[in-house]
N, C-alpha and C positions, 0 to 999 in steps of 0.2 A: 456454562461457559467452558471451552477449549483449555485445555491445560498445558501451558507452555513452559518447561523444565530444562533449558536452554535461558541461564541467568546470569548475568552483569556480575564482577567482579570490583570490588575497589571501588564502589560509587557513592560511597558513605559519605558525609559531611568529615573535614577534615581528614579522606584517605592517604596513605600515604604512600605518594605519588608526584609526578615531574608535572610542574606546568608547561604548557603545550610548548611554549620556545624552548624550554631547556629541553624537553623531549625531541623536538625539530632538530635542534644543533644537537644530540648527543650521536657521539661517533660512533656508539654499538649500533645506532640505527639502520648504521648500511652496512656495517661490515658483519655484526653479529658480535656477541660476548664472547671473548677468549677465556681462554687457558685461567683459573684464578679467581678470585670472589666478587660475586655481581653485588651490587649495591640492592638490597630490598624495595628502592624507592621505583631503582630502574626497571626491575623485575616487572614489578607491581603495573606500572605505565603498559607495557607489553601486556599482560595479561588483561589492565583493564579495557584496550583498546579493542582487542582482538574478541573476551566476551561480550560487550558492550553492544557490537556490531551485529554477532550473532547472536546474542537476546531480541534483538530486534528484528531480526527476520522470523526467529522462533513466532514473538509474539505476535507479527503480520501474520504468519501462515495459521497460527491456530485463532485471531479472532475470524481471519476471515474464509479460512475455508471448514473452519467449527469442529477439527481435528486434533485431537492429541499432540503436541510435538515430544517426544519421549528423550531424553539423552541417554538412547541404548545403543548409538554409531551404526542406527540401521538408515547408513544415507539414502538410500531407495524410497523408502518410506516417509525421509522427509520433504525429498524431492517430487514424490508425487503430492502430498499436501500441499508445495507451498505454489506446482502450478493451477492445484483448487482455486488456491487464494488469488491467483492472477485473476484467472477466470472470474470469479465473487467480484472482485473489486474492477474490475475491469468494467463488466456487467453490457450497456447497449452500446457501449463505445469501441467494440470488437465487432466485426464484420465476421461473422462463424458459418462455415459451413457444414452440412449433411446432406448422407444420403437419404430419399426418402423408403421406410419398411414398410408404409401400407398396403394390407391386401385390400383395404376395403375401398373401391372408389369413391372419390370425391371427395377422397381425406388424405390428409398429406401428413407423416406420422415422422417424426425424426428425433433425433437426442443430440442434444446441444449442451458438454459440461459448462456447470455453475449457473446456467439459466433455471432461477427457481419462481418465475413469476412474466408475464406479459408486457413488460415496461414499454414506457415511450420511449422510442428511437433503439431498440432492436432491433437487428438489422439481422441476417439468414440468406445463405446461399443455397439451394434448393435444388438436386437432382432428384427431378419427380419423377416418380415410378410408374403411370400410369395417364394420360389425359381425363382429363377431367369430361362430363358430361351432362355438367348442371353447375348448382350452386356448390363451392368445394369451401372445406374447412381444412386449421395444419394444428396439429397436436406436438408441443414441444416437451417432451423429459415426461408424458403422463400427463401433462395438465387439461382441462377444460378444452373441445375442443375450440377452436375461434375460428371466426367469421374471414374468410380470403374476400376481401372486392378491390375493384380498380383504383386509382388515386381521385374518381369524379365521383365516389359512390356509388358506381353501377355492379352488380352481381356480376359473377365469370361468367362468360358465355362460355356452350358448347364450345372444345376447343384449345381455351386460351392457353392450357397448359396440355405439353405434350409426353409422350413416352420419354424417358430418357435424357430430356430438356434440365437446363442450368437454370433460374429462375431466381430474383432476386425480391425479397419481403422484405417492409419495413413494418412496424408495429405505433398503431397512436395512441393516442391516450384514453381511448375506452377498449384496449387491448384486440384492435383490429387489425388486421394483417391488409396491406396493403403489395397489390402486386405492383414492384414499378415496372421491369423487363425483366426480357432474358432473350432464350435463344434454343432453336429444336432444333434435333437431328437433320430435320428437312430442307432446313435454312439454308442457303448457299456461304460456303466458308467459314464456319462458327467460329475456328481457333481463330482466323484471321481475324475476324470482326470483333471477337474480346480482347482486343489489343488497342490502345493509342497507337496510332503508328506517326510518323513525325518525316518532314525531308526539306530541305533546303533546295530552292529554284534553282537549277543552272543553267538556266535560258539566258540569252541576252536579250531576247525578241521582247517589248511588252504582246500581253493579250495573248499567249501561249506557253504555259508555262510547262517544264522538265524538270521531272525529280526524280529520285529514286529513296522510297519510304523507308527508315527502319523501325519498327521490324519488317522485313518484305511482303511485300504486296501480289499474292500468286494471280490474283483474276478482281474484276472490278465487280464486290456480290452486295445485295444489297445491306445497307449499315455500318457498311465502310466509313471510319472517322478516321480524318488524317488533319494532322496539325503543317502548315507550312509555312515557312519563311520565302517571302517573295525576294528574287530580284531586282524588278520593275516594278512600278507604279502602270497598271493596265489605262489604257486609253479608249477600253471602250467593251464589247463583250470578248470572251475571253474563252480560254480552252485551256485543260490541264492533261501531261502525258505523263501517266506513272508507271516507272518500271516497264517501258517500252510496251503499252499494252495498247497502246494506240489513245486520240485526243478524244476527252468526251469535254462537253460543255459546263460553265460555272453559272449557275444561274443565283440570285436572291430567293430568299425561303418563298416569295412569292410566286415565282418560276420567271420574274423578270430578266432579262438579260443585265450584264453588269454594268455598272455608267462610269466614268472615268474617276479614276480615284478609288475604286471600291476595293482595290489592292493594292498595298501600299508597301513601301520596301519599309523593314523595322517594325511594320503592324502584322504581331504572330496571326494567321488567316485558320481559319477552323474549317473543311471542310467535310459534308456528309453526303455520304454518294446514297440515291435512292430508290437507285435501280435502273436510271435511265440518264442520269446527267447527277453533278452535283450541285450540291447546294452550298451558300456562304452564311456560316450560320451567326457568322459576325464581323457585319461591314463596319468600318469606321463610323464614329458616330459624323451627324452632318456632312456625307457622304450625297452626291445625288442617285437616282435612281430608285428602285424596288419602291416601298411604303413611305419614306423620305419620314423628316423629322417628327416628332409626337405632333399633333396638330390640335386631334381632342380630348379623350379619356384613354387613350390608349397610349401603348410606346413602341419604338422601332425595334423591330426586330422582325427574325424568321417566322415563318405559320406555327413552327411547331418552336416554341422559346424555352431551351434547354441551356441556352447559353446569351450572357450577356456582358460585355466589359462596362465596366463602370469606372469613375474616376478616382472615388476616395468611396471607405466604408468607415473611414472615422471624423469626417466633418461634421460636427454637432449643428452647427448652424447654416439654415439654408442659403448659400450664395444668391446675391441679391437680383443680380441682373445675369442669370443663365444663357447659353447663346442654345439654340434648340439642338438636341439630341442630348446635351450635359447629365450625365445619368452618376446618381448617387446612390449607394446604400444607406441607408438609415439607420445609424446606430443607435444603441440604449446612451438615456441621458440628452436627445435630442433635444432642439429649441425652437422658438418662432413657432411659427407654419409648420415646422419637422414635429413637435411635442407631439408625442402620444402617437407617431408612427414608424416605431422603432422597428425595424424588420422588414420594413416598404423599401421598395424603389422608387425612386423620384427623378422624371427625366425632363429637362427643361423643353416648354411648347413655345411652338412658332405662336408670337405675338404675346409672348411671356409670362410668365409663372412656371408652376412644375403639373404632370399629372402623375397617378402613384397608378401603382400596383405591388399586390400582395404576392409572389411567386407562390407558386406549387411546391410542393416538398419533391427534392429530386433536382431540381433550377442549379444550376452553376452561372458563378460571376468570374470576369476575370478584375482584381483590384490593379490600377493603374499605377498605383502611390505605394504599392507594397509587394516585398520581395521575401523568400522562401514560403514556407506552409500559408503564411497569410496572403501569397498572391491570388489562389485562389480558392474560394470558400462555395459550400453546397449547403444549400435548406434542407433541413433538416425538420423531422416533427417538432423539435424540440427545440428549435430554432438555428441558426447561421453557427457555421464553425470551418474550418481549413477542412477544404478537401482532399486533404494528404494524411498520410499514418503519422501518428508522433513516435518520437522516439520511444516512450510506452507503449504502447502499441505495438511497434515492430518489435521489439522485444519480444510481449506478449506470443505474437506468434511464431517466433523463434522457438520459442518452449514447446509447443506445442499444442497452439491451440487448435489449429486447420487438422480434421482428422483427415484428408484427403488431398495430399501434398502438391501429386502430382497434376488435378483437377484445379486446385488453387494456384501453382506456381505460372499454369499456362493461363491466368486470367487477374490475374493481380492489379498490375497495370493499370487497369482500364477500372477495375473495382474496389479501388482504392475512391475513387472520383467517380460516384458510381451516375452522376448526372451526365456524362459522357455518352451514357448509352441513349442513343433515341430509342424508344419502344416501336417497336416491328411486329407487337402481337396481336 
């Protein structure tokens, strides 16, 4: 075990010391001891407050990054252990990026501090060094190499990953590396397309809408996700002008035209251009048009379903009489009908009841009933959490954990919530 020599002052049974009020109200607390004789007890308060705090960090940074903490005043030294210890303790709940150094094809070779094993729900941002040309494997810190396949099971094809390409890995629980996306050199507009971009209608017209995105929107390439605030409630099919690039079409993930109501003023609009019109990748629930309410074993939504709003992700018990589209997340601790399908979605069918499904790792929801980090939540291996950094987290990567600043500050955004990305590979 680490030996932490950075230790607590005055913490002895019966030390002799201020209790916390009399510490609170004492006046040297703000101004500082003057001129004259300090009381021992006051002293002592100060002293033990101040080691107390830093035994505590001493003894974080050496259980967990398994380093000495010395009290030699080599602050360099213990500032680089204690962002080991972020790193350790952090562990798949950090989104880390590398370059890859492989020379050898079909293997992807990178260094990732504090990853000292394959966990579930490690997660890796990947500049690959080379396309792939068969089955590819990715080697992290030295270890074993692992297995790269798609999120269906299938091997990479010739291709999937290219020179130079950003590439985002998640890891499951028999230490497989799943590709979800990314994006190659080839691609039209990469910086643009790793961005949420966001803009508010200012059309008056329904069924044409005018925005301008931020961040800017230079050309309409495929992958393009743009979040929008309507104006209008459309009346029927529709057209959107961004950034004066001229009108392309909105269509349902089906490629149907839109039906009245499919945008609605106050209902945030998701849409994902895909190379020839865009698509909505989240109409209102009971909405007409496209695939219309769940009817059978399926639910409404886009062809490719990376996105879904739901109403509540904390209702335990299934509402009794659903109106169709009513979509739930399933929480732990469910009941009724819901028991034992913690993790599903449940969307109410025409002619009533619910049908489920199990999302993909990758799936985003928006929650209806919930506001900051919980409004919206991403599947995960390892199951459902906020699609947003926590404030550990951002921290985290304040210190230092992105060795590649400049790479990560232009894609952040967007891979924070990394189920934003449609896959284009």
């Amino acid at each position: 075990m680490a030996a932490n020599e950075l230790l607590p002052f005055g913490t002895g049974v019966g030390a002799n010391v201020l209790d916390p009020d009399d510490y609170k109200n004492l006046p040297a607390r703000q101004q500082g001891f003057q001129n004259g004789i300090a009381q021992p007890d006051h002293l002592n308060t100060v002293w033990r407050q101040s080691s107390f705090a830093a035994a505590m960090l001493g003894q974080f940074t050496a259980d967990y990054s398994g380093l000495d903490v010395r009290d030699d005043g080599n602050v360099a030294a213990f500032e680089s252990a204690f962002v080991a210890a972020l790193q350790q303790s952090l562990g798949s709940e950090v989104l880390h990026y590398s370059v890859d150094a492989s020379t050898t094809l079909n293997q992807i070779q990178i260094a990732v501090p504090g990853v000292a094993a394959y966990t579930e729900g490690l997660t890796v941002l990947v500049r690959v060094a080379a396309a792939n040309t068969g089955n590819t494997t990715i080697i992290i810190n030295g270890l074993a190499p692992a297995a790269v396949i798609r999120p269906t099971g299938d091997q990479l094809e010739v291709g999937a990953v290219k020179a130079n390409g950003i590439y985002l890995f998640t890891f499951d629980n028999n230490g497989i590396a799943q590709l979800l996306t990314g994006f190659s050199p080839a691609q039209a507009g990469p910086l643009q397309n790793s961005l949420l971009h966001y803009g508010v209608d200012l059309s008056t017209t329904p069924n044409a809408l005018t925005l301008n995105p931020t961040p800017a929107v230079a050309s309409y390439s495929a992958g393009l996700i743009v979040v929008v605030k309507p104006n209008n409630n459309n009346t029927g099919p529709a057209q959107v002008n961004m950034a004066g690039l001229g009108l392309k079409p909105i269509v349902r993930g089906s490629g149907t035209p839109l039906s009245a109501n499919d945008l609605m003023v106050g209902y945030g609009t998701i849409l994902f251009y895909d190379g020839t019109q865009f698509q909505l990748l989240n109409p209102p629930p009971g909405t007409g048009g496209g695939s219309g309410p769940a009817t059978g074993n399926d639910i409404t939504g886009p062809l490719v379903p990376y996105f879904l709003a739901v109403k509540s992700a904390t209702v335990t018990a299934p509402p009794a009489s659903p109106a169709p589209g009513d979509t739930y997340l399933i929480p732990i601790g469910a009941t009724g009908a819901w028991a034992g399908l913690s993790g599903q979605i449940a969307q109410g069918a025409t002619g009533g009841g619910y049908v489920y499904r199990s999302p993909p790792v990758g799936f985003l929801i928006g929650v209806s009933d919930q506001t900051g980090r919980g409004a919206f939540m991403i599947r995960q291996a390892s199951g459902w959490r906020s699609a947003f950094a926590s404030e550990s987290e951002s921290a985290a990567a304040r210190t230092g954990l992105f060795t590649d600043p400049a790479a990560v500050a232009a894609m952040i955004e967007a891979l924070r919530p990394p189920a934003f990305y449609l896959s284009m590979l």
